[in-house]
C-alpha positions as a Markdown table, in Angstrom:
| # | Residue | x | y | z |
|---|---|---|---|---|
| 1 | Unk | 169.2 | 119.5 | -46.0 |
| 2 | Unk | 169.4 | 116.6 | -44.0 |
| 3 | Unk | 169.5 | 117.3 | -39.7 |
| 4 | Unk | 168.6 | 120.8 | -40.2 |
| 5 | Unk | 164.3 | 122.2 | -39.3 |
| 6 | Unk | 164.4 | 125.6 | -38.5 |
| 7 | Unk | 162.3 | 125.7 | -35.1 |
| 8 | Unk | 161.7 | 122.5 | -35.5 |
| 9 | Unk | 163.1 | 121.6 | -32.0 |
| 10 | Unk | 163.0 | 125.2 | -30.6 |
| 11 | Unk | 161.6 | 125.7 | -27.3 |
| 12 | Unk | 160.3 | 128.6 | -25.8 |
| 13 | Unk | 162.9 | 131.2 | -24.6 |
| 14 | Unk | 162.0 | 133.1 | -21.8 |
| 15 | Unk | 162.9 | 137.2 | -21.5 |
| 16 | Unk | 163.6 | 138.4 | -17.7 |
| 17 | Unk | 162.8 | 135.0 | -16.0 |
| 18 | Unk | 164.1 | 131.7 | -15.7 |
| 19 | Unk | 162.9 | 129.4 | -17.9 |
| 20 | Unk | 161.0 | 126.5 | -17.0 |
| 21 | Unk | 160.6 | 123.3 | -18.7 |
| 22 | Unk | 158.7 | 122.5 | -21.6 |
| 23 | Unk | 154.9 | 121.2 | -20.2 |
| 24 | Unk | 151.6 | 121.7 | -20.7 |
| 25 | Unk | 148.9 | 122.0 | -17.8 |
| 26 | Unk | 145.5 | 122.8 | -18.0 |
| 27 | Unk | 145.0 | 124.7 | -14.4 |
| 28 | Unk | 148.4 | 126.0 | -13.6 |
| 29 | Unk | 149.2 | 127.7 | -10.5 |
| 30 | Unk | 150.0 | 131.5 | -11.0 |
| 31 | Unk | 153.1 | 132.3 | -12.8 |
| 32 | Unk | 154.4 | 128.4 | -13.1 |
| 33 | Unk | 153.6 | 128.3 | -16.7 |
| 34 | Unk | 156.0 | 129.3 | -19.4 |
| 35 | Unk | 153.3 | 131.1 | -22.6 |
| 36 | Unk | 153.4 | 129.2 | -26.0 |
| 37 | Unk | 153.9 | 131.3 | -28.4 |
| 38 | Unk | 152.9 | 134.2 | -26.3 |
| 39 | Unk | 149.8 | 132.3 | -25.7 |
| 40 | Unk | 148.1 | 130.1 | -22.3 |
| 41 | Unk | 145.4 | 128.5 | -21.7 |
| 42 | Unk | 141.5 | 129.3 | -21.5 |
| 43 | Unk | 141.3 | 131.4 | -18.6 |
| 44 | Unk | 144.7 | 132.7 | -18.3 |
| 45 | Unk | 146.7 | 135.5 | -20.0 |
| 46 | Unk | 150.4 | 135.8 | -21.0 |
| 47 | Unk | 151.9 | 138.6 | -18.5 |
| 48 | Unk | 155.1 | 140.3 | -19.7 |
| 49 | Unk | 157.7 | 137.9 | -18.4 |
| 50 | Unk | 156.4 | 135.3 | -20.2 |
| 51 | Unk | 154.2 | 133.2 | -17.6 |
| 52 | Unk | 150.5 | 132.6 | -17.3 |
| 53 | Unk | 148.2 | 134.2 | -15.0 |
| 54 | Unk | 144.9 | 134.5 | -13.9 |
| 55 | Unk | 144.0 | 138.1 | -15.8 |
| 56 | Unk | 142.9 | 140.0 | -12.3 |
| 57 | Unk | 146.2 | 138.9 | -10.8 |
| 58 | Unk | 149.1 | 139.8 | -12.9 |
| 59 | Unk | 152.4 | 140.9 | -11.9 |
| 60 | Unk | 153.6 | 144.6 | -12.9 |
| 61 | Unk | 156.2 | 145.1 | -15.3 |
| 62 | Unk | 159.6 | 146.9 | -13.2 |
| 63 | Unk | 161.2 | 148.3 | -16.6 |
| 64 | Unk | 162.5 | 147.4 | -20.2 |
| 65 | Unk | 166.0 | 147.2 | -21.6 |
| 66 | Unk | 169.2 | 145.7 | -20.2 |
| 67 | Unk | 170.8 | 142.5 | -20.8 |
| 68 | Unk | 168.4 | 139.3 | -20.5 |
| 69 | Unk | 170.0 | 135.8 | -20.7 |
| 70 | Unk | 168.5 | 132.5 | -21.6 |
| 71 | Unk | 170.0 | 129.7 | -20.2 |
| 72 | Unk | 170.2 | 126.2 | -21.8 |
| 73 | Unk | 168.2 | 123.8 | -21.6 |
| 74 | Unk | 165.0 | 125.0 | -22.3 |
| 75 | Unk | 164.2 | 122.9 | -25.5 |
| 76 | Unk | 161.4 | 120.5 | -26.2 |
| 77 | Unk | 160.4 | 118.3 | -28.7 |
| 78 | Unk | 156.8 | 116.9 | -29.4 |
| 79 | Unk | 155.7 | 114.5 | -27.3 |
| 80 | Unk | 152.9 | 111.8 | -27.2 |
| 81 | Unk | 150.8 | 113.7 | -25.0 |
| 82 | Unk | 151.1 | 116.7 | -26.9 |
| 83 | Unk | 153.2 | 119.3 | -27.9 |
| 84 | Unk | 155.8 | 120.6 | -25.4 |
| 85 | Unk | 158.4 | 123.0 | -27.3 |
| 86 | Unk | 158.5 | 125.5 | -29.7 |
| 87 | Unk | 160.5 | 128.5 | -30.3 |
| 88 | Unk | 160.0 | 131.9 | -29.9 |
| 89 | Unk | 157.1 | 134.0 | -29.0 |
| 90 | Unk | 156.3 | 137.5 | -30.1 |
| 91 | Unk | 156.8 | 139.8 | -27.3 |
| 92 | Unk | 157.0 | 140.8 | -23.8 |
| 93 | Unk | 155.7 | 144.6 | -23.8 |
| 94 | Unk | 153.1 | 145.7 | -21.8 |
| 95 | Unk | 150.8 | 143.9 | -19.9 |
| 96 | Unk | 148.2 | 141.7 | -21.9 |
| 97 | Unk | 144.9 | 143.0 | -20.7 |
| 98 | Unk | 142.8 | 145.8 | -21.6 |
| 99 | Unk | 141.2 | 148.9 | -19.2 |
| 100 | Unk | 138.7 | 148.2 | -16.8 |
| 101 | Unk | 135.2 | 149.6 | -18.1 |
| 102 | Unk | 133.4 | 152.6 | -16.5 |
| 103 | Unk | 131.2 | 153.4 | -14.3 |
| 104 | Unk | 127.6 | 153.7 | -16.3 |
| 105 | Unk | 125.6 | 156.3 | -14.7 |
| 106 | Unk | 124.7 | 156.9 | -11.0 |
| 107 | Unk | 123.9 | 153.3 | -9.6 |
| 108 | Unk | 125.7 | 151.9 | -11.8 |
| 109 | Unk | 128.9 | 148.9 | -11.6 |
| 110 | Unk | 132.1 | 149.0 | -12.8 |
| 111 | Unk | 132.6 | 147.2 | -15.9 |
| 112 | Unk | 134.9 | 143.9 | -16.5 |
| 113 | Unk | 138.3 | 144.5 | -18.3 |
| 114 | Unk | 139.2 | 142.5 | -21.4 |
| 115 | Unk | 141.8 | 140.7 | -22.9 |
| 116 | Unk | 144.0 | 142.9 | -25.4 |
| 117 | Unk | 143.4 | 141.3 | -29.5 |
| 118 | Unk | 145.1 | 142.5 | -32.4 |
| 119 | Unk | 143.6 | 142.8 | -36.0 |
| 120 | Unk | 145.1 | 142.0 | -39.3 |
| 121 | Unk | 146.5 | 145.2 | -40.6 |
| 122 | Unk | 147.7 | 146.5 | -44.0 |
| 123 | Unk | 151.0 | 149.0 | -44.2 |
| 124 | Unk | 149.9 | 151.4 | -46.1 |
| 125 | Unk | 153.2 | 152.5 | -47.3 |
| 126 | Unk | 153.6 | 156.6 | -45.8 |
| 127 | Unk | 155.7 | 154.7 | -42.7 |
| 128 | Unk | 158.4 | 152.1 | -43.6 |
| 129 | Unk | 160.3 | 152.2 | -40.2 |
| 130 | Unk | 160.1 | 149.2 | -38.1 |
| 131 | Unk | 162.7 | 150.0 | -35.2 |
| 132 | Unk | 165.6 | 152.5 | -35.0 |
| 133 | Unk | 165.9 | 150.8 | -31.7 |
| 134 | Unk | 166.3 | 154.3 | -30.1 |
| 135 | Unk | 164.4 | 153.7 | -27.0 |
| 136 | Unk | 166.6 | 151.1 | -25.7 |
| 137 | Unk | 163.1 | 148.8 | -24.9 |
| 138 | Unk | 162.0 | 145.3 | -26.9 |
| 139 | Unk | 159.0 | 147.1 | -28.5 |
| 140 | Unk | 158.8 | 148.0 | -32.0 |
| 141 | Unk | 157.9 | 151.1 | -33.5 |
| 142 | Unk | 154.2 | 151.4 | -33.0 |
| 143 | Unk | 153.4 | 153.1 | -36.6 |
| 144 | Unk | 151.2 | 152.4 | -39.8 |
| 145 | Unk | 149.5 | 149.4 | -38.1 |
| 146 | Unk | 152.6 | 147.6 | -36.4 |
| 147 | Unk | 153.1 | 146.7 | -32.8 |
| 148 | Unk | 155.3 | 144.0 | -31.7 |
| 149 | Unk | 158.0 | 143.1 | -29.8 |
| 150 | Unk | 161.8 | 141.8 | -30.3 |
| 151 | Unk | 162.5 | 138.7 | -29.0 |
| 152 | Unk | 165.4 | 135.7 | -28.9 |
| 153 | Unk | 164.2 | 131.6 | -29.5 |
| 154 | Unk | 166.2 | 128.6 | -30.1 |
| 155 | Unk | 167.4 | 125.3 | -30.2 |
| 156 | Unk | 167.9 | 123.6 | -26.8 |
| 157 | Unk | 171.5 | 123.6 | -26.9 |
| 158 | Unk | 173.2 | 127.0 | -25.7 |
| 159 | Unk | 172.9 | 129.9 | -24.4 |
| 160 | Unk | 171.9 | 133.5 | -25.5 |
| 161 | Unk | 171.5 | 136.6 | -24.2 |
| 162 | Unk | 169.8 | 139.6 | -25.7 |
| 163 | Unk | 171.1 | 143.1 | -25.1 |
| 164 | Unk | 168.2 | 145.6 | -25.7 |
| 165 | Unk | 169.9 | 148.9 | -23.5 |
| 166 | Unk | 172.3 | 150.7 | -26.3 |
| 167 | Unk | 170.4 | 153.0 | -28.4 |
| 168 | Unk | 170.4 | 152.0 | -31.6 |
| 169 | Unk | 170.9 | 147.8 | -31.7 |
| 170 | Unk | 169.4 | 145.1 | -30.8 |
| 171 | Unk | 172.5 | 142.6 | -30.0 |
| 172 | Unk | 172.1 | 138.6 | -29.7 |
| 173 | Unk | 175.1 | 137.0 | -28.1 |
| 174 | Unk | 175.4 | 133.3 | -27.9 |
| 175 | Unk | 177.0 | 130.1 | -27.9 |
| 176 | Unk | 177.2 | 126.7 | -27.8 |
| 177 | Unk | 173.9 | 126.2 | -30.4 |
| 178 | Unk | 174.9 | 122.4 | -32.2 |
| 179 | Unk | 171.6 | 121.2 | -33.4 |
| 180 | Unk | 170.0 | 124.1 | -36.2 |
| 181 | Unk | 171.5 | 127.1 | -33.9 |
| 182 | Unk | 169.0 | 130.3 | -32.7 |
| 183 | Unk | 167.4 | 133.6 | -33.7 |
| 184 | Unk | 166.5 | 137.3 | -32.9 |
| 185 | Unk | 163.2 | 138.0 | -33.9 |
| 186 | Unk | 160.6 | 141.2 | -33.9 |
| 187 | Unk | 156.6 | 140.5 | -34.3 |
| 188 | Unk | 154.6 | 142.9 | -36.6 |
| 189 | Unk | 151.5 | 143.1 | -35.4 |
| 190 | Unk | 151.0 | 141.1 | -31.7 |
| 191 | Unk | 148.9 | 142.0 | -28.5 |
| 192 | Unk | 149.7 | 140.5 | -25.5 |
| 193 | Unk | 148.8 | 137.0 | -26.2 |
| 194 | Unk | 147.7 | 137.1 | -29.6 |
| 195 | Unk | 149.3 | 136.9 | -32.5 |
| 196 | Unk | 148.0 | 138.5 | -36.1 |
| 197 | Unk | 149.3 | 139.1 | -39.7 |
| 198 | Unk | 150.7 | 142.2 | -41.3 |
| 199 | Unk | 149.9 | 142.8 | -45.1 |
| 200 | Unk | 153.5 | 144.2 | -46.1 |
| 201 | Unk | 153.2 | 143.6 | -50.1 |
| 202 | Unk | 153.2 | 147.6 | -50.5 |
| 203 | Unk | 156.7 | 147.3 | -49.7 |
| 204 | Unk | 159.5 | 145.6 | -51.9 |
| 205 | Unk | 161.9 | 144.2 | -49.2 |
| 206 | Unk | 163.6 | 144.7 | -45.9 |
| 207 | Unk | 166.7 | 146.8 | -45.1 |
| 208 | Unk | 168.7 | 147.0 | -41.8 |
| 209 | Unk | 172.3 | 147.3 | -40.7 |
| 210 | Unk | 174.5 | 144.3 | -38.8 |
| 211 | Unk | 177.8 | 144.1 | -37.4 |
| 212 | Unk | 179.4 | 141.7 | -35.6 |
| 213 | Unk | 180.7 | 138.1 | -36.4 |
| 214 | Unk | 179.4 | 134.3 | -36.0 |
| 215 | Unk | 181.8 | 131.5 | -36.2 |
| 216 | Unk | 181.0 | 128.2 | -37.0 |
| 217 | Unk | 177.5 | 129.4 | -38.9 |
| 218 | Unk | 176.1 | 132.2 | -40.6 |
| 219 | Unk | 173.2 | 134.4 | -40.9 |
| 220 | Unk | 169.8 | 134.4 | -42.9 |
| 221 | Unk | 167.3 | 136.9 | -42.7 |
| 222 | Unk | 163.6 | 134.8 | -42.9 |
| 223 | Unk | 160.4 | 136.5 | -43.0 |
| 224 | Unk | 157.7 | 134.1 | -40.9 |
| 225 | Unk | 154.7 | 134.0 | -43.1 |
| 226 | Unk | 151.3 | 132.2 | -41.3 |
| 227 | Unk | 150.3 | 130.1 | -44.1 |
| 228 | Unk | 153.7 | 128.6 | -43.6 |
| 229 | Unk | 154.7 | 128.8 | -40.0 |
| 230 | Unk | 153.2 | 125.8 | -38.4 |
| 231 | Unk | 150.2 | 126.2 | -36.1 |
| 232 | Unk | 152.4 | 125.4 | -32.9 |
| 233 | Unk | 154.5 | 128.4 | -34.0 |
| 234 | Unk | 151.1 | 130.3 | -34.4 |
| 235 | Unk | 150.4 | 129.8 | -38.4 |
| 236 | Unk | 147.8 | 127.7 | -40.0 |
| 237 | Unk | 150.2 | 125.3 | -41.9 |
| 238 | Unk | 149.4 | 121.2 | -40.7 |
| 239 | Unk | 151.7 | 118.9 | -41.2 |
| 240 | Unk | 150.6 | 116.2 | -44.3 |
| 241 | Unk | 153.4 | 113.5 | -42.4 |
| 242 | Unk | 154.5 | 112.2 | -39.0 |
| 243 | Unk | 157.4 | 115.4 | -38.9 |
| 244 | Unk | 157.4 | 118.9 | -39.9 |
| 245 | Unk | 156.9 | 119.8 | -43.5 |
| 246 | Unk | 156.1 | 123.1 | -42.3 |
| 247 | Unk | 157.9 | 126.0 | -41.3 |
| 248 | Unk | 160.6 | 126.1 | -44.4 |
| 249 | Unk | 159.7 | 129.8 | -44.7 |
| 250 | Unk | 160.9 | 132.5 | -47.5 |
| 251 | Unk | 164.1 | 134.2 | -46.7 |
| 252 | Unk | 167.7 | 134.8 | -47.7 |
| 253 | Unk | 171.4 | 133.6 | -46.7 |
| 254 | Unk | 173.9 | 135.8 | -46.2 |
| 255 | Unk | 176.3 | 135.2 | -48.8 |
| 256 | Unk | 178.7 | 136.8 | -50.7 |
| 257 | Unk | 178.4 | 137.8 | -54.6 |
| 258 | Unk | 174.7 | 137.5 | -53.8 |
| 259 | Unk | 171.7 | 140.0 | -55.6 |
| 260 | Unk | 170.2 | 143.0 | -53.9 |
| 261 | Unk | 173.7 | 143.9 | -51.2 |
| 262 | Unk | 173.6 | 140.9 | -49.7 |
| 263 | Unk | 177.6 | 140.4 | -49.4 |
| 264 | Unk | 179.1 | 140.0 | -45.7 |
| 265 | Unk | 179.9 | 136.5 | -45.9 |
| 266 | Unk | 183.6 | 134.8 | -46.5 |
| 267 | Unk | 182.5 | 131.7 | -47.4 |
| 268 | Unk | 184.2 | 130.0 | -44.6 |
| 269 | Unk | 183.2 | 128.4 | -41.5 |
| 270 | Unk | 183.7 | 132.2 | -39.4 |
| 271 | Unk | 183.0 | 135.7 | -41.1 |
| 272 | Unk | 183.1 | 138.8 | -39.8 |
| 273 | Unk | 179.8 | 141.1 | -40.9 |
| 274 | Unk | 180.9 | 145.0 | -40.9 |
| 275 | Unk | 183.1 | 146.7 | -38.7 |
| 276 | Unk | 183.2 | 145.0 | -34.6 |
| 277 | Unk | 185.6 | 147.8 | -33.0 |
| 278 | Unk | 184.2 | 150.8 | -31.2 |
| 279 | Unk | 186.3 | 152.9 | -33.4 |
| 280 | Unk | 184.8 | 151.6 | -36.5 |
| 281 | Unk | 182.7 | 154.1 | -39.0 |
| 282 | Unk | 179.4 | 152.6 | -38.7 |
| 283 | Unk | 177.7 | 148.9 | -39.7 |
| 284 | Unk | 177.2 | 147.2 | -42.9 |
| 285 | Unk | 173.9 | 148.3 | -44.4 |
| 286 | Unk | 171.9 | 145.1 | -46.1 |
| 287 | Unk | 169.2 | 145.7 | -48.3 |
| 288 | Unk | 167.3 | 142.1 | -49.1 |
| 289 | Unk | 164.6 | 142.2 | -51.7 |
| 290 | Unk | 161.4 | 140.0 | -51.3 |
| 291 | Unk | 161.6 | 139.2 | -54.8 |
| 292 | Unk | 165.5 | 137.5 | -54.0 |
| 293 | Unk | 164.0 | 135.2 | -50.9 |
| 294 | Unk | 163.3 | 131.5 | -51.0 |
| 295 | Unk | 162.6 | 128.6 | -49.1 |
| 296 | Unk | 165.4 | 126.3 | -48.0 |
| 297 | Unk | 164.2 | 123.3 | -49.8 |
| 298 | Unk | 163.7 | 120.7 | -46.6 |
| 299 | Unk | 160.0 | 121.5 | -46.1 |
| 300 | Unk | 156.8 | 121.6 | -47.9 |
| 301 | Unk | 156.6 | 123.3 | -51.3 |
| 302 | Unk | 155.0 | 126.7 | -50.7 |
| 303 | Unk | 155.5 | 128.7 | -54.7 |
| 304 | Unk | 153.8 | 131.4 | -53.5 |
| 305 | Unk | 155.9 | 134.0 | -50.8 |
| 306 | Unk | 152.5 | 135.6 | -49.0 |
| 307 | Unk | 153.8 | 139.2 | -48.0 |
| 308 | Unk | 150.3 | 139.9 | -47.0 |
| 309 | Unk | 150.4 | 137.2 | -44.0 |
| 310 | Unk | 154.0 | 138.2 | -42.3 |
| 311 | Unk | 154.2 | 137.5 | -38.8 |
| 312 | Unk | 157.3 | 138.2 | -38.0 |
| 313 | Unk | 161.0 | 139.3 | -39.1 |
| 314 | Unk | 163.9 | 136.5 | -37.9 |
| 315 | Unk | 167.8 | 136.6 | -37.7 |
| 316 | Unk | 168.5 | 133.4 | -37.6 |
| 317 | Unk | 172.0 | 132.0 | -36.4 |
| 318 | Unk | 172.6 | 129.0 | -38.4 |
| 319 | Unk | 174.5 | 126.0 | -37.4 |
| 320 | Unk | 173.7 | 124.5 | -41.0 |
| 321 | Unk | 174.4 | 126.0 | -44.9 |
| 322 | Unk | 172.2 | 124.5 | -48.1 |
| 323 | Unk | 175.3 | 121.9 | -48.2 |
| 324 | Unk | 177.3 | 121.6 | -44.4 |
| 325 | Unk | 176.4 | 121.8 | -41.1 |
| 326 | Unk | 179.4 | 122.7 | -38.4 |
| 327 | Unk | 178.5 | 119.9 | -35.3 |
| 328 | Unk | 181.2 | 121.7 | -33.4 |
| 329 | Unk | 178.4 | 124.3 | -32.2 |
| 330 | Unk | 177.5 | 128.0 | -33.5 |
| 331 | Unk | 179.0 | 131.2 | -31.8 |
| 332 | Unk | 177.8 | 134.6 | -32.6 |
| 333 | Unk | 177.5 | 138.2 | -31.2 |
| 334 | Unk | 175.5 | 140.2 | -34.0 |
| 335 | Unk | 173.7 | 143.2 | -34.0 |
| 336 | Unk | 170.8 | 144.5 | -35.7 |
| 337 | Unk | 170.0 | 148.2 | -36.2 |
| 338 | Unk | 167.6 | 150.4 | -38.0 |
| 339 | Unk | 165.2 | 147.5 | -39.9 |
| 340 | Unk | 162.9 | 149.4 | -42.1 |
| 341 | Unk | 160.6 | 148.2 | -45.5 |
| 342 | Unk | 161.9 | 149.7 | -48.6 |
């Protein structure tokens, strides 16, 4: 699909802060680096609002929840002294480094606190929930081996905002997206600045409810696998030419007719996905089935969808179908509730 490489472009989106530009420096000053991917460089950790610091002087979060906005802007493209953009990173909750150590005996000193890592885990299937977003925060349910965070990312051409304060939804609200659009995200299994895999193949797909409506685009639910995701989006895949074959994960369009209660799509250029008014009875409920996603076909040829290696869970706001892309920008105020395995 020619024009359209999901995160191709993206640059990182920044929760609760202004964004700065796309750069890389290898001794920034305190807080003037945007994280990559949640990550920064040897020596520095990635605090909650998305900037590097030393790790014995980071700032305090002051609370979760609200409305954050993301100006435009903030895209990047690769450069030729390196790579300055990608989108999305995989959470802002808590702050990324570990207890100090303890006092060991009389006469003893105070131990050195250490960065917080994450494992690979394995769901073992008793716990399927991943949000009911009742808290009103950007974490996830911390259960069966998950912990991660909800986040936004997206091309550099609009602007979003993320509405995490009404129990029950995570909204994205944006506009103005004309190159391959944006995304609300949630990481499975992330620490601070590291990001690690989640073994979901107990399950047999994802289920959550969304309302709202997009114009000019539509919807697809992809599930970021590493062996696919690029390694500037924190997978292992390397690119075999001089652009991105990488990053065409699995996942599934939002169209009607389709398998497994996928059907909120008109098949024109706006759609309206379950009930918008406050009077309504409730969101559409969409059940996708692992078995029903795909890759879109522009990237590399991966026949094997690895549930074992998920990274992360992405709405993504499309400016592009298999067959047109709408130039006159993407629109969209969606919300997600209640994701869960099934």
């Amino acid at each position: 699909m020619s024009g359209f490489r999901p995160r191709e472009l993206a640059c990182l989106l920044l929760l609760g802060a202004a964004s700065l530009a796309c750069k890389y420096d290898p001794h920034p000053k305190r807080g003037e680096q945007a994280c990559y991917y949640g990550r920064c460089v040897d020596g520095y950790v990635c605090a909650f609002n998305g900037f590097c610091y030393p790790p014995d002087d980071l700032p305090m979060p002051s609370g979760t929840g609200g409305v954050v906005t993301v100006p435009a802007g903030t895209g990047g493209k690769i450069g030729g002294g390196g790579i300055t953009g990608y989108g999305g990173v995989t959470g802002y909750g808590g702050v990324p480094v570990g207890s100090g150590g303890t006092t060991a005996g009389s006469g003893g000193s105070t131990g050195t606190g250490g960065a917080t890592t994450c494992q690979p885990t394995r769901a073992t299937g008793s716990l399927p929930l991943i949000d009911n977003m009742a808290d009103g925060d950007l974490n996830i349910l911390t259960q069966d081996g998950r912990s991660g965070n909800w986040y936004v990312y997206g091309d550099n051409t609009g602007t979003m905002s993320l509405v995490s304060s009404n129990p029950g939804a995570m909204c994205a609200i944006g506009s103005g997206f004309t190159n391959w659009g944006a995304g609300l995200a949630a990481s499975l299994n992330s620490a601070g600045a590291q990001i690690c895999t989640y073994d979901a193949s107990v399950y047999s797909g994802v289920r959550f409810t969304i309302q709202g409506t997009i114009a000019s685009g539509m919807v697809r639910l992809s599930v970021q696998t590493a062996d696919i995701s690029s390694t500037a989006a924190g997978g292992t895949c390397v690119s075999t030419g001089t652009t991105n074959d990488c990053d065409d994960i699995y996942g599934a369009d939002l169209l009607s007719g389709a398998t497994g209660g996928v059907d909120c799509y008109s098949q024109t250029m706006s759609w309206t996905c379950g009930p918008v008014t406050s009077s309504s009875t409730g969101p559409l409920t969409v059940s996708i089935p692992f078995s029903y996603m795909s890759q879109q076909g522009w990237g590399r040829s991966f026949p094997i969808f690895d549930r074992t290696k998920i990274m992360a869970l992405q709405w993504q706001f499309k400016t592009c179908t298999e067959s047109t892309c709408y130039t006159a920008g993407t629109s969209f105020n969606i919300c997600i509730g209640n994701v869960t395995f099934y």
